[in-house]
Steps between C-alpha positions, in 0.01 A plus 500: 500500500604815416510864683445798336585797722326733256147382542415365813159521725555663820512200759159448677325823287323549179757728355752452215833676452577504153868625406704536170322657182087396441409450147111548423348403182136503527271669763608559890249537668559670896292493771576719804802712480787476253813624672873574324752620753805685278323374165528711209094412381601756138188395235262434771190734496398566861188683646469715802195634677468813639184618692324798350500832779269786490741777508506777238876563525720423250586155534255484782264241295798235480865532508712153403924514535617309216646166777759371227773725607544501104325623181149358445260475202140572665301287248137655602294628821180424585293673701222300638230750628240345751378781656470861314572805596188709637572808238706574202807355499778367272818380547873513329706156509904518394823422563672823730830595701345455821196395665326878514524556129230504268536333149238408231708272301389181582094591552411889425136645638357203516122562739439268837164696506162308416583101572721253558710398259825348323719763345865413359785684318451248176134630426462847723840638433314824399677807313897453696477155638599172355522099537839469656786725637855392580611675852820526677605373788399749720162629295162502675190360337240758622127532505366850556169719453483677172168696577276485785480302841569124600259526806357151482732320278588121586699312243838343432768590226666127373845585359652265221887565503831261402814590488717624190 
């Protein structure tokens, strides 16, 4: 019998180690949490969600640090509105220098007034936004309000990003 000091169920658990370079060709399929301590993870498309806040500063809807600690392509935000404002409102979504900027180049004016709803930077990019922006290490993702008040908004923003 052999021993292979790569692969090895922990002794009296239900956890694997699994060591050397893994080779998927097919579907993996994770349930739980996924964890790679000093792994470079370049090519993989992850997404982070960030509560919505009602506050009318700049940056004061959302405000998401880039967590690479290198240059990122932000494939797309989504803004998943479940509760709408109670007025007039509409909000910028972009990459910025800090987390108190405003920046319409991801989502520009796009309303949280009237119902709940689905908005994203592929199909509501409006007149400055677009799809995707690449961002630096130390860039911001921000939400902010455009026009208007967030009184009563409720939502999350779900941030698709991999690294360059």
């Amino acid at each position: 019998m052999t021993y292979n000091s790569s692969n090895y169920q922990e002794q009296g658990g239900d956890s694997w180690v699994v060591g050397g370079t893994q080779t998927v060709s097919g579907t993996l399929t994770v349930s739980g949490t996924l964890a790679a301590s000093g792994a470079t993870l370049n090519g993989l498309i992850r997404v982070d969600k960030v509560a919505l806040a009602a506050v009318d500063s700049a940056g004061g809807v959302f405000a998401w640090a880039n967590p690479a600690g290198a240059a990122i392509i932000v494939h797309s935000v989504i803004i998943d509105v479940t509760t709408f404002t109670t007025g007039a409102c509409t909000i910028d979504v972009g990459v910025a220098a800090n987390a108190t900027t405003l920046s319409d180049t991801l989502l520009d004016g796009q309303s949280l007034a009237t119902a709940a709803k689905v908005l994203n930077s592929a199909t509501n990019a409006g007149t400055n936004g677009s799809m995707s922006r690449k961002a630096t290490s130390t860039q911001y993702v921000t939400g902010s309000v455009a026009s208007g008040a967030s009184a009563g908004l409720v939502g999350n923003a779900y941030i698709s990003w991999s690294l360059v």
